[in-house]
LUMNUDO-553251 format. One line per field, with one value per residue (C-alpha): residue number from 0; residue in three letters; x, y negated, z. Coordinates in Angstrom, 1 decimal. Example, Ala and Ser with C-alpha at 12.3 -4.5 7.8 and 13.67 -1.06 7.14 Angstrom:
2
k <- 0;1
r <- ALA;SER
east <- 12.3;13.7
north <- 4.5;1.1
up <- 7.8;7.1
END
This chain:
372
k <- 0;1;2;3;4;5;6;7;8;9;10;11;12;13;14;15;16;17;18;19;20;21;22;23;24;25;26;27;28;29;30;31;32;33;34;35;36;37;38;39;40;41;42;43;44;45;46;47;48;49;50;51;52;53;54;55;56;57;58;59;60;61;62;63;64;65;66;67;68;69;70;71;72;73;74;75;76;77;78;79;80;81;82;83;84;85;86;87;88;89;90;91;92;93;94;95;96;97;98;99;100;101;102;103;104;105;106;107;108;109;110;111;112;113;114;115;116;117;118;119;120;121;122;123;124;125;126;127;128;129;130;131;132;133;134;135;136;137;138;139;140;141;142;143;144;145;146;147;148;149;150;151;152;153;154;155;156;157;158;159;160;161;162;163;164;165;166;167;168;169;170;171;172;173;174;175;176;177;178;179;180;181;182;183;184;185;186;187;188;189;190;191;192;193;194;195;196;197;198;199;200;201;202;203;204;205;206;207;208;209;210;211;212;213;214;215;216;217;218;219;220;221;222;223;224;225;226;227;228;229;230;231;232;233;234;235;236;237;238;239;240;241;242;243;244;245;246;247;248;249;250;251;252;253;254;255;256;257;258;259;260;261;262;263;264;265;266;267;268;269;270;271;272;273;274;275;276;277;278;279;280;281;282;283;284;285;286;287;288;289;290;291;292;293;294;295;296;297;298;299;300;301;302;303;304;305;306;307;308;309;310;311;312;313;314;315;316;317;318;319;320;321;322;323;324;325;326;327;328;329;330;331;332;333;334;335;336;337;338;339;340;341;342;343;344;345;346;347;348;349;350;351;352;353;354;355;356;357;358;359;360;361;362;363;364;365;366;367;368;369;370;371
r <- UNK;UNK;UNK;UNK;UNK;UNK;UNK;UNK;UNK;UNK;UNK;UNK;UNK;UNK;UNK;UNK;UNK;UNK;UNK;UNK;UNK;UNK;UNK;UNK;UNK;UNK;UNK;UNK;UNK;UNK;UNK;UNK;UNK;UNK;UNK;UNK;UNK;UNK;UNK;UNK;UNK;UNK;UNK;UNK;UNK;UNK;UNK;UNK;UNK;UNK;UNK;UNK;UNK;UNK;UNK;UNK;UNK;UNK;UNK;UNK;UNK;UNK;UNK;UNK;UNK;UNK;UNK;UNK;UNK;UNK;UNK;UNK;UNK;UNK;UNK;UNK;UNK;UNK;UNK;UNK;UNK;UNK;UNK;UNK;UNK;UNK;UNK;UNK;UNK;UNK;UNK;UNK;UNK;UNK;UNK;UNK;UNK;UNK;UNK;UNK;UNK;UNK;UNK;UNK;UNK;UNK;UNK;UNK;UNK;UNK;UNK;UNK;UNK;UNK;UNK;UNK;UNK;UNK;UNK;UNK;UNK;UNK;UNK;UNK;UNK;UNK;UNK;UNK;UNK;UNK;UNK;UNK;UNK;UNK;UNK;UNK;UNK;UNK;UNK;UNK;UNK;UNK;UNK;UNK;UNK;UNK;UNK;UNK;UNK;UNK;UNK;UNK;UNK;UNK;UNK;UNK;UNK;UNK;UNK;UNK;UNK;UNK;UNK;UNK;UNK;UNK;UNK;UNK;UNK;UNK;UNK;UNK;UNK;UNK;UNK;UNK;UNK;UNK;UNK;UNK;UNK;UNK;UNK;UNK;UNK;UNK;UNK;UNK;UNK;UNK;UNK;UNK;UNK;UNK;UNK;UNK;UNK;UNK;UNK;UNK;UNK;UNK;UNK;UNK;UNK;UNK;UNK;UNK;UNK;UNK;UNK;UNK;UNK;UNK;UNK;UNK;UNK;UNK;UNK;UNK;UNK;UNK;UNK;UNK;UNK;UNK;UNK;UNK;UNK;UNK;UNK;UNK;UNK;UNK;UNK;UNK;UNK;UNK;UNK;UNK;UNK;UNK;UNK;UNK;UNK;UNK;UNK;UNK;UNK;UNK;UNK;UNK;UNK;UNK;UNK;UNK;UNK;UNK;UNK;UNK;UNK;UNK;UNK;UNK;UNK;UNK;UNK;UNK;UNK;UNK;UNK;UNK;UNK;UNK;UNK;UNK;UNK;UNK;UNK;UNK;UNK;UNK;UNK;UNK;UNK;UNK;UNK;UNK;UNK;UNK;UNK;UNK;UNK;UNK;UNK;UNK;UNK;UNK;UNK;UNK;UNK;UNK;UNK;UNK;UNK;UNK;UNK;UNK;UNK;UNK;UNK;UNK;UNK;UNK;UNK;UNK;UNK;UNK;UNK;UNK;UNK;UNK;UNK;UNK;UNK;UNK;UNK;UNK;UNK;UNK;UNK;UNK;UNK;UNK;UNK;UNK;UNK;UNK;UNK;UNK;UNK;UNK;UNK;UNK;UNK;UNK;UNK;UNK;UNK;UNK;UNK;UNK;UNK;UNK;UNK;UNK;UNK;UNK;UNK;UNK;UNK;UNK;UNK;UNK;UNK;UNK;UNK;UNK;UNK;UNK;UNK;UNK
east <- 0.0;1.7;0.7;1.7;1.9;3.7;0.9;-1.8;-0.5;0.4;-3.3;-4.8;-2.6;-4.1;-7.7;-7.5;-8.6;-5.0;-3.3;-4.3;-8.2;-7.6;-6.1;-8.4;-11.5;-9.4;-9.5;-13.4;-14.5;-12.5;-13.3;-16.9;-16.9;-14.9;-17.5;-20.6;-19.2;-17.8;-21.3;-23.0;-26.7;-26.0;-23.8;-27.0;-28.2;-25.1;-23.8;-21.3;-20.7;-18.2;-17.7;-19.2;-18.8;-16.4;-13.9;-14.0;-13.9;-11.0;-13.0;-13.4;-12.3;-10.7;-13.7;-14.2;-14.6;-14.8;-14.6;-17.4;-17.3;-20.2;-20.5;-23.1;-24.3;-25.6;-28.1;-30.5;-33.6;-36.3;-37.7;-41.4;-41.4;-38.8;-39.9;-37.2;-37.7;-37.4;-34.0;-32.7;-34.0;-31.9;-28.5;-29.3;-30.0;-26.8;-24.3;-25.3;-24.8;-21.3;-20.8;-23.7;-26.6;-25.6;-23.4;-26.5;-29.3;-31.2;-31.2;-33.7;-31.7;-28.7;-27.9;-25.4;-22.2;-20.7;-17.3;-14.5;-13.4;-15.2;-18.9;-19.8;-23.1;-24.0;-26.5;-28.0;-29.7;-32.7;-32.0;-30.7;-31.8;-30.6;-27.9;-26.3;-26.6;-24.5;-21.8;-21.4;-21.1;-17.8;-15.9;-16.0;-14.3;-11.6;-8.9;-8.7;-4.9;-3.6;-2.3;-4.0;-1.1;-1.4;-0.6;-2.0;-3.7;-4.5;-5.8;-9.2;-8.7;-7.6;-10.6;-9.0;-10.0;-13.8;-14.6;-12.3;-10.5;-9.8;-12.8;-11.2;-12.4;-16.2;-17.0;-18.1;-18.9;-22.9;-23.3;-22.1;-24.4;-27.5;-28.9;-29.5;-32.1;-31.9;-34.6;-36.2;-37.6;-39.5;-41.0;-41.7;-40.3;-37.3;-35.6;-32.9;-29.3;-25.9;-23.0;-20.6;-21.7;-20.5;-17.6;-16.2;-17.5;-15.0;-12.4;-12.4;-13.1;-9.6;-8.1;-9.1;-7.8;-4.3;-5.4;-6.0;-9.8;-9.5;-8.4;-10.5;-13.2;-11.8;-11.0;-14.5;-16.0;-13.9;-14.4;-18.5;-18.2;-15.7;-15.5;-19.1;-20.7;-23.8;-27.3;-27.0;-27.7;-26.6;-24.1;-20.9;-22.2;-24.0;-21.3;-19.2;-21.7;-22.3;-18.5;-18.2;-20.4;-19.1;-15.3;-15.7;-12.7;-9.2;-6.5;-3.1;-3.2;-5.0;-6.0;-6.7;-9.4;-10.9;-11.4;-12.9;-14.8;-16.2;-17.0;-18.8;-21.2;-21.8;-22.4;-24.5;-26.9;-27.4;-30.9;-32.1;-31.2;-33.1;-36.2;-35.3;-35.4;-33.1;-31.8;-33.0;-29.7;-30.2;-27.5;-24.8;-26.1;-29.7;-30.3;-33.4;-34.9;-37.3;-37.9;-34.1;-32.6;-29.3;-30.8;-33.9;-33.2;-32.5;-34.7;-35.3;-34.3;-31.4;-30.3;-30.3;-28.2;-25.6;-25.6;-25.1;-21.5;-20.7;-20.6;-18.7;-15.9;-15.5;-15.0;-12.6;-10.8;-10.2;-8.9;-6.5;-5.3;-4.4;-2.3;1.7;3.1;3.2;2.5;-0.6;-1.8;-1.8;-3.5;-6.5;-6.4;-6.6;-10.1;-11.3;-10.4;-9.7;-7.1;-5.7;-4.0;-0.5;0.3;4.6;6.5;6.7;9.5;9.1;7.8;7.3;4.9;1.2;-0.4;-3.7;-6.7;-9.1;-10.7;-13.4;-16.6;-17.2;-21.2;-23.2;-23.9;-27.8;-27.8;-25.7;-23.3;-21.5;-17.9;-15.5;-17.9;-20.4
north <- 0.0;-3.5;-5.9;-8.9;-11.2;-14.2;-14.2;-14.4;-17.0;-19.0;-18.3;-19.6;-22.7;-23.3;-23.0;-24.7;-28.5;-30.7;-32.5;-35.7;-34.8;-33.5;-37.1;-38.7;-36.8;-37.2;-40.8;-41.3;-39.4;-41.1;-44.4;-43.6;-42.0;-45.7;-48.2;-46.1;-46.2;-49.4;-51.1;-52.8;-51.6;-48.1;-47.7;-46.9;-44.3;-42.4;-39.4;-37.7;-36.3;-34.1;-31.7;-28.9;-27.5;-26.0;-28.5;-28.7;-24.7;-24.7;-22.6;-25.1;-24.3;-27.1;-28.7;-29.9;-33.4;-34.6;-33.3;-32.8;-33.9;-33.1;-35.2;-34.3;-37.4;-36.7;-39.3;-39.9;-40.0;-38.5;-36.5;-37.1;-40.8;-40.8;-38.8;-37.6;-40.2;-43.0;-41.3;-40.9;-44.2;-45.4;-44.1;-44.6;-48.3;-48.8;-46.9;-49.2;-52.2;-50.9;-49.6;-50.8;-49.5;-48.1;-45.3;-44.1;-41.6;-39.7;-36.1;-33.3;-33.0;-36.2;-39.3;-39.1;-41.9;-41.3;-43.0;-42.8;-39.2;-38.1;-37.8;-38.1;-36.3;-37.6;-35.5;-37.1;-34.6;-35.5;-36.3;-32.7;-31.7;-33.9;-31.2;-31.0;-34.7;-34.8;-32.9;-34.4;-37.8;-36.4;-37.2;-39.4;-40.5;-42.7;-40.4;-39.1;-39.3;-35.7;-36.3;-33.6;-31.9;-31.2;-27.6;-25.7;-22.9;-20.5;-22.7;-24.0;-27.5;-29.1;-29.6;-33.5;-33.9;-32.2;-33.3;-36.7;-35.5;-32.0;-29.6;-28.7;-32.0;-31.4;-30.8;-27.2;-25.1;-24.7;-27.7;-25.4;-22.8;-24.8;-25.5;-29.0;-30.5;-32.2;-33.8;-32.0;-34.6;-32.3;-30.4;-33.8;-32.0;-31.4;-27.8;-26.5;-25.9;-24.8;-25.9;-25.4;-21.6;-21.0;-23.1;-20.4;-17.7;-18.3;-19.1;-15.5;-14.0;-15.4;-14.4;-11.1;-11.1;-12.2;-15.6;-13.9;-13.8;-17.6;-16.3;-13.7;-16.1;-18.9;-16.2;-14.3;-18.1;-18.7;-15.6;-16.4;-20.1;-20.3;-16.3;-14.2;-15.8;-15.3;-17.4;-20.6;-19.1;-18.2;-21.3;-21.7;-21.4;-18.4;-16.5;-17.3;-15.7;-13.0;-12.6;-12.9;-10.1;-7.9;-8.0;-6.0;-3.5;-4.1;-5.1;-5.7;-7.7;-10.1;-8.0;-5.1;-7.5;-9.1;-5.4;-4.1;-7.0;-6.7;-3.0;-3.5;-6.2;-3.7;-0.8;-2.7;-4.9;-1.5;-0.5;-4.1;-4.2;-1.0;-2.1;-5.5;-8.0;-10.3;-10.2;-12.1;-13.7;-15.6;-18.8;-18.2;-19.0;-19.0;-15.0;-15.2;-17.4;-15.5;-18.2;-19.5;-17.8;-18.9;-17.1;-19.5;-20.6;-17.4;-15.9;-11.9;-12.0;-14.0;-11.6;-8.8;-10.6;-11.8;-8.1;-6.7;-8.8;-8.0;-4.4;-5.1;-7.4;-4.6;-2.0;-4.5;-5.5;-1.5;-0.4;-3.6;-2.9;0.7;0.0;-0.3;-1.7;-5.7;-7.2;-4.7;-5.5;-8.8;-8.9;-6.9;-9.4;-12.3;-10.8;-10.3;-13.9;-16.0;-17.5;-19.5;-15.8;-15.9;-12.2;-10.9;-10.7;-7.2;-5.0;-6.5;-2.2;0.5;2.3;2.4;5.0;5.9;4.1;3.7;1.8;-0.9;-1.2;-4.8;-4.0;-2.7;0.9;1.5;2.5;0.7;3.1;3.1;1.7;2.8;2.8;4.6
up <- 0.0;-0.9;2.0;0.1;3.1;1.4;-1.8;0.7;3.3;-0.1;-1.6;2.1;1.6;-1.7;-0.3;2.4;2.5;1.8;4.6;3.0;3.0;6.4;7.2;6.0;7.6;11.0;10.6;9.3;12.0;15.1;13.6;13.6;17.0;18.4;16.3;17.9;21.9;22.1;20.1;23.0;21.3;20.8;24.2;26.7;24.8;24.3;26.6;24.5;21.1;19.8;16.4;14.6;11.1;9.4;9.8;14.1;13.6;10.9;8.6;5.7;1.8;-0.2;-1.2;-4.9;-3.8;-0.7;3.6;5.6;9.1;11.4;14.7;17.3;19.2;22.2;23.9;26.6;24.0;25.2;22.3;24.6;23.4;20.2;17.1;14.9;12.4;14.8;16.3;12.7;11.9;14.7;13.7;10.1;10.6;13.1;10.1;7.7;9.3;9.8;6.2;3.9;3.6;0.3;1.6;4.0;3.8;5.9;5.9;7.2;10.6;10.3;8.8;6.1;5.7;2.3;2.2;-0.5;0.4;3.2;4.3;7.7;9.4;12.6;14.0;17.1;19.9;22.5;26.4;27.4;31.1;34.2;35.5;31.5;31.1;33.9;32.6;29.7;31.1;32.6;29.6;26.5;23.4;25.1;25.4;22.2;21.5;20.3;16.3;14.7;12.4;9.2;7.6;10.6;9.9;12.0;15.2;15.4;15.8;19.4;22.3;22.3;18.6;19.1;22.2;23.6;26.3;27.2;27.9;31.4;32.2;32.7;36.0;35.6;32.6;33.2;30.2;27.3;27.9;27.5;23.8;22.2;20.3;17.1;15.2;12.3;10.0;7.6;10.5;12.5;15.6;17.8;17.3;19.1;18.5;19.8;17.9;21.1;20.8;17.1;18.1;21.0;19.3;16.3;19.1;20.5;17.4;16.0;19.4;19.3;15.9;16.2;14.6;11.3;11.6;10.0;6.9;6.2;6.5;4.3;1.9;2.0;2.2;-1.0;-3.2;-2.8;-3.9;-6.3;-7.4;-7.3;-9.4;-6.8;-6.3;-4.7;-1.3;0.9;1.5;4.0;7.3;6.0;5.0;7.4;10.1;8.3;8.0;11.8;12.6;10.1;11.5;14.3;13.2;14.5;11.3;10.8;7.8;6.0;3.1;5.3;7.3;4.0;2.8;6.3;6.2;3.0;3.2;6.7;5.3;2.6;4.7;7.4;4.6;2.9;4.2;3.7;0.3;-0.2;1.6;-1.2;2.4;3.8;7.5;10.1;11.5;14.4;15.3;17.6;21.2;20.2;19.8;22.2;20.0;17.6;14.7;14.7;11.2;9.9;6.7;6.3;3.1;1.7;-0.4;-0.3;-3.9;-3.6;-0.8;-3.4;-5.7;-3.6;-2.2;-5.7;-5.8;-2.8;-3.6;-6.5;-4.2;-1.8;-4.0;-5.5;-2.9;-1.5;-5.1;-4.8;-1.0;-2.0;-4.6;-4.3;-7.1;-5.7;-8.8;-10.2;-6.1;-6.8;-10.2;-8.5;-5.3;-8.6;-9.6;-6.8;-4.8;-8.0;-9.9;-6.7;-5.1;-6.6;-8.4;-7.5;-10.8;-12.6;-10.6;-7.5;-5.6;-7.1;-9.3;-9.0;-6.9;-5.3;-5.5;-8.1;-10.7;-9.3;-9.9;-12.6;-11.9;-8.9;-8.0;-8.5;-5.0;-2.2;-1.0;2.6;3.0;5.6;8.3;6.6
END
């Protein structure tokens, strides 16, 4: 088996947002977060905010034109006598009088800020309960002063950068057990949400992992943008979830975890795709709640579909892991994670043994993969 460690910490490098975007999304965000706590109107209704998304968790591809930056805003609004439209409203209003209206719009669940290379979604939440409010007033932006550093890889971003000061700060760790509530502006109500959830979750994950988990999801996250050729749905976060439930087996490479990965999602989505329904996926920290579905835009049909290349990847991906010629290795890793993964020059290992030839179209019946 070629392990090709060098072609696949190159091909991460070449998906992974550059240290100029990263910059730059560093700097939107902070400035944001200073203009909105030291505004003498918005200061009395703010508690705390701090990240989410795939850029506080490190999980973000190189995007094909500008970062996303998600800041929760936490605030003492009572969702009782503030509808979402009017909390929206709010931040909406207070962004464009700091940038022009023209760069503003209001989204389902945030307010967006669309600057040069970066958009911005603040996403303000209700008045959380007196004991959590608490807690969060323990710490606030003003301390922010770690430099993030550009080429890291394999660390979710710093708790100075998501949250202001350290998290050891808060007086006690009840507050990050607790769900949030955002405003849903189709819906006209307040739903809940916990972004701090998905945030440890993907911390232990890539500890448990010996800080490759990241990878394999910027990879996986990668081949289904830029590679499947897939439905529209389902989108990042997604795929990224599914991608964290599926690594459950222990791997000591890269490859060997994208492959593993693969084939589990396979094996585990098999009876679903049978029965032609989507999962019911429920967020990260919200698992007793029966309506919350990080799938709710999914279609059952577009579940199929994006099934149907999946099989095809993961047959891919095994055929190219058990090769050991380097270079034929990494021409299968090219089809199946796109031109970006860089293929060793002829000669580099020997010849060509074991595997077999992958599958370019689904199996009319969804077949187990290691696990099965």
């Amino acid at each position: 088996m070629a392990i090709l460690e060098g072609e696949f910490q190159a091909y991460d490098r070449q998906i992974r947002p550059e240290d100029p975007l990263l910059r730059a999304a560093r700097y939107a965000h902070l400035e944001v977060r200073s203009r909105l706590n030291n505004d003498e109107k918005m200061k009395p209704h703010l508690v705390a905010d701090f990240l989410q998304g795939s850029y506080a968790r490190h999980t973000m591809n190189n995007p094909e034109d500008m970062a996303d930056v998600d800041i929760i805003v936490v605030t003492n609004l009572h969702e009782q006598q503030w509808t979402p439209d009017q909390v929206l409203t709010m931040f909406a209003t207070w962004l464009g009088n700091q940038y022009g209206q023209h760069r503003v719009s209001k989204n389902g669940r945030s307010v967006n800020l669309a600057l040069d290379d970066v958009e911005v979604d603040l996403v303000p939440t209700s008045a959380p309960s007196e004991a959590v409010l608490m807690d969060y007033r323990a710490y606030s932006l003003e301390s922010v002063a770690k430099a993030f550093q550009p080429g890291r890889q394999d660390e979710l971003l710093d708790a100075d950068e998501v949250f202001g000061p350290s998290i050891n700060s808060v007086s006690n760790g009840d507050w990050a057990t607790e769900p949030l509530r955002i405003p849903d502006l189709h819906a006209e109500c307040w739903q809940d949400t916990h972004p701090l959830a998905a945030l440890e979750y993907t911390r232990q994950k890539n500890r448990e992992h010996q800080r490759r988990f990241l990878r394999v999801v910027r990879a996986i996250k990668w081949w289904r943008k830029r590679v499947s050729g897939g439905p529209d749905h389902p989108k990042s976060y997604p795929v990224e979830h599914m991608v964290g439930d599926a690594c459950t087996s222990p791997f000591e490479t890269v490859a060997e975890g994208i492959t593993l990965t693969l084939e589990q999602m396979q094996h585990q989505y098999a009876p679903l795709y049978l029965a032609k329904r989507k999962p019911l996926l429920h967020p990260r920290g919200l698992e007793l709640h029966p309506s919350a579905d990080v799938l709710a835009l999914l279609t059952d049909n577009d579940f199929c579909r994006f099934y149907e290349q999946l099989q095809v990847a993961a047959a891919s991906a095994r055929y190219a892991l058990g090769l050991d010629d380097p270079h034929e290795s990494g021409k299968a890793w090219r089809r199946v994670l796109g031109d970006e993964f860089p293929v060793p020059p002829p000669g580099r290992g020997g010849p060509v043994s074991g595997g077999f030839t992958p599958r370019t179209t689904p199996a009319h019946q969804p077949r187990g993969g290691r696990f099965g």
